[in-house]
C-alpha positions as CSV (number, residue, x, y, z in Angstrom):
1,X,21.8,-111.0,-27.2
2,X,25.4,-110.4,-28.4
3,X,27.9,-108.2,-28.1
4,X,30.7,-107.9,-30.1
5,X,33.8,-108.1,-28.3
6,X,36.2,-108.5,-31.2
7,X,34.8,-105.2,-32.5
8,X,35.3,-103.5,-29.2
9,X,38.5,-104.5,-29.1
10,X,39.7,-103.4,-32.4
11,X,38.0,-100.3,-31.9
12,X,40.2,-99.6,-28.4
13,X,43.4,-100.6,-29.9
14,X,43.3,-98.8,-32.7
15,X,42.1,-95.8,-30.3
16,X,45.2,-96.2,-28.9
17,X,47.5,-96.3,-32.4
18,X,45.7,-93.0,-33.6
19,X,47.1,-91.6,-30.6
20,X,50.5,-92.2,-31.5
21,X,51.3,-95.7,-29.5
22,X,53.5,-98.3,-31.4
23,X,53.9,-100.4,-28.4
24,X,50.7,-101.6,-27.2
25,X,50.6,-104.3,-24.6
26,X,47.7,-106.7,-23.6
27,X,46.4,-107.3,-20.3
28,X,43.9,-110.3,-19.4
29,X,43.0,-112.7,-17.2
30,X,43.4,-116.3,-18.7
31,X,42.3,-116.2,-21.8
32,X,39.3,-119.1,-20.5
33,X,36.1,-117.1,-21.7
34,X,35.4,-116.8,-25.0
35,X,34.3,-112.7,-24.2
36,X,38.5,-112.8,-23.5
37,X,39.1,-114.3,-26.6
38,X,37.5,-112.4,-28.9
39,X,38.8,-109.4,-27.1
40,X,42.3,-111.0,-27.8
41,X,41.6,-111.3,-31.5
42,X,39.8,-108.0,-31.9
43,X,43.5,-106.4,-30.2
44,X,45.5,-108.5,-32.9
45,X,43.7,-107.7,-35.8
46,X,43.8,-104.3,-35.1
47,X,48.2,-104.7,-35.0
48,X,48.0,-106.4,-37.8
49,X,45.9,-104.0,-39.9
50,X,48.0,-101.1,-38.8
51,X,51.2,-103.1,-39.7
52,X,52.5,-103.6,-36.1
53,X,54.0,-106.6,-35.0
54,X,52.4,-108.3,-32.2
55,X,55.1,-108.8,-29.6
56,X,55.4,-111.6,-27.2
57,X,56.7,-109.9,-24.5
58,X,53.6,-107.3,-25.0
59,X,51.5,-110.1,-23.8
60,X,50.3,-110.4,-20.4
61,X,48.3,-112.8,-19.7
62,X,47.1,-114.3,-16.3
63,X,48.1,-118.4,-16.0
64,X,45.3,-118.8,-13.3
65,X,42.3,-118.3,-12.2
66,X,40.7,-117.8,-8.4
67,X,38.0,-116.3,-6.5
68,X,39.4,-113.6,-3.7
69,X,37.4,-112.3,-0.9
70,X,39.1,-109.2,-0.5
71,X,39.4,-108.0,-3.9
72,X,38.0,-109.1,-7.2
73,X,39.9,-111.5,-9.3
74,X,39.9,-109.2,-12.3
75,X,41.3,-106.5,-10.1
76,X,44.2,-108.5,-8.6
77,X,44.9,-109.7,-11.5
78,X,45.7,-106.6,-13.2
79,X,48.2,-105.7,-10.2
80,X,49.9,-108.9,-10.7
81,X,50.2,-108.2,-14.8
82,X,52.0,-104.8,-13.6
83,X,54.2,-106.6,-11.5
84,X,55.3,-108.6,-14.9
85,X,54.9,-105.1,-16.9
86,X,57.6,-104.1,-14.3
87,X,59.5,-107.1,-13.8
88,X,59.8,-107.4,-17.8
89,X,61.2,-104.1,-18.1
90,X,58.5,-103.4,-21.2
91,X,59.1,-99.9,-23.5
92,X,55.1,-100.1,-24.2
93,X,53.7,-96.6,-23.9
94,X,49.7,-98.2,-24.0
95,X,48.2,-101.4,-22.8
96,X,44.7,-102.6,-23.2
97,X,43.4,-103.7,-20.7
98,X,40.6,-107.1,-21.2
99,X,38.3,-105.3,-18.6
100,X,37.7,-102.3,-16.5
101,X,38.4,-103.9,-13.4
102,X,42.1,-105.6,-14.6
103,X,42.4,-101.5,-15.8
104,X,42.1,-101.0,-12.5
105,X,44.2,-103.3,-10.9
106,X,46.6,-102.3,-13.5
107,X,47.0,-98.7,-12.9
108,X,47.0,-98.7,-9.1
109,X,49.8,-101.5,-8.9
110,X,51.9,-98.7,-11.6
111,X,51.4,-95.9,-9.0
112,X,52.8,-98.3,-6.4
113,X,56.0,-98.6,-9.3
114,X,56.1,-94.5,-9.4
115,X,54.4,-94.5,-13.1
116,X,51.5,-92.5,-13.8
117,X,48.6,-93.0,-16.4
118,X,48.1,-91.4,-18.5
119,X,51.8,-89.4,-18.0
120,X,54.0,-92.6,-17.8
121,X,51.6,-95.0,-19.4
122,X,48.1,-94.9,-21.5
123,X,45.2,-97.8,-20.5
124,X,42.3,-97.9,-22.0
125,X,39.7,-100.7,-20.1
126,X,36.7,-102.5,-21.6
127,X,32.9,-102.5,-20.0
128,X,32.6,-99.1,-19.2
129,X,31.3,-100.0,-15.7
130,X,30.1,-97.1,-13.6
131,X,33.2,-96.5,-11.5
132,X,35.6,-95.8,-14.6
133,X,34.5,-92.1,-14.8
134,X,34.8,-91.8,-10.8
135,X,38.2,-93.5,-10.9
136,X,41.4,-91.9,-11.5
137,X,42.4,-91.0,-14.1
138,X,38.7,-91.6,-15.3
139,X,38.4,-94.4,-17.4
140,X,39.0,-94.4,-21.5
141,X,37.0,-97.6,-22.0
142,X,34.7,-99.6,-24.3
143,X,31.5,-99.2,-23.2
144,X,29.4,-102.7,-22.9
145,X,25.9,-101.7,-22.4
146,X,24.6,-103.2,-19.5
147,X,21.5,-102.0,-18.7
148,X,20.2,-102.5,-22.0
149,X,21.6,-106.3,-22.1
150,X,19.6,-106.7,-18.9
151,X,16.4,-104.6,-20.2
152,X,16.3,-106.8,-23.5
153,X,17.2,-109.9,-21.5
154,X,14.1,-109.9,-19.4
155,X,11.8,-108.5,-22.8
156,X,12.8,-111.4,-24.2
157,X,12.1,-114.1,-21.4
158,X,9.1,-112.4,-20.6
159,X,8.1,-112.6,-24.4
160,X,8.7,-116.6,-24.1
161,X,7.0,-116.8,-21.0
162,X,3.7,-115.6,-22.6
163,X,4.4,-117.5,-25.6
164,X,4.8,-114.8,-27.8
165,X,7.1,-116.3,-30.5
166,X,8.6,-113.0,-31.9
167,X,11.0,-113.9,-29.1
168,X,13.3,-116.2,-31.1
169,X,15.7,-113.6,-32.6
170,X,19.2,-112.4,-32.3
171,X,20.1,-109.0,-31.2
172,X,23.7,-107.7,-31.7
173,X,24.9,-104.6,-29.3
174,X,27.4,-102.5,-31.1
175,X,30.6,-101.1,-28.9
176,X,31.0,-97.7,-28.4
177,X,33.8,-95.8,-27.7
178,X,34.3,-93.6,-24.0
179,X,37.2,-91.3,-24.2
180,X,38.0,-89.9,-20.4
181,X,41.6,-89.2,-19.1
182,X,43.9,-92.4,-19.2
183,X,45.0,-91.9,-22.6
184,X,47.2,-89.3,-23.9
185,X,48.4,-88.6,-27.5
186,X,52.2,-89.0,-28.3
């Protein structure tokens, strides 16, 4: 079962560039997964086929990787890339964000710095997890179906199981786009 993450990607980003943002950072955990990855090459290929230089400094990626009790990794770690956003002094007016839960991180750590999303600062996540339409702003995301990963998951070891061998194919999920609140045209 596959999902295509470079697609999802692309699709946010270039959400974000029909709304008017130039400046469109990116912030990840490190880039260790290959679902990261492909989220990383789906956000420059989208620069790059709107002509818009992909900027170093735009970049925020996490150097490590831990497990917290108190607090998801994802989440902390999209506090800590504010931090940087903050301590860099960016001009970006977006940022995508590798997952909901770094989207998260990152937009509570920016109220802590006095900016506002979607006023001071679009974000759009990826996952689409069921807190992004209960969080606030609620959520522009990338929605990652779930549910259905799970249903087909277990259809298909089931189908193994009784030996049916239909199960030996590939199924590719398609992204879709979930416009909320946290991004706001220039």
């Amino acid at each position: 079962i596959n999902f295509d993450c470079f697609k999802g990607a692309y699709i946010a980003t270039e959400y974000l560039i029909k709304s008017g943002h130039k400046k469109i950072a990116f912030v990840s955990s490190p880039l260790t997964k290959w679902t990261r990855k492909e989220t990383f090459k789906g956000y420059k290929a989208a620069l790059m086929d709107n002509n818009i230089a992909i900027k170093d400094e735009y970049l925020l990626i996490g150097s490590y990787e831990e497990e917290v009790e108190e607090e998801g990794f994802e989440f902390k770690n999209g506090k800590l890339m504010a931090d940087e956003f903050i301590n860099r002094k960016l001009d970006a007016t977006a940022v995508c964000a590798v997952n909901d839960m770094t989207a998260f991180g990152f937009i509570q750590q920016m109220a802590i710095h006095g900016k506002i999303v979607p006023r001071d600062l679009s974000v759009i996540g990826f996952d689409d997890i069921s807190f992004a339409k209960m969080f606030l702003p609620p959520l522009t995301t990338i929605q990652y179906p779930a549910y259905e990963v799970g249903k087909l998951a277990a259809k298909l070891l089931f189908d193994k199981l009784l030996g049916n061998n239909d199960s030996n194919m590939s199924i590719n999920l398609h992204p879709k786009l979930i416009i909320r609140d946290s991004v706001r045209t220039l």
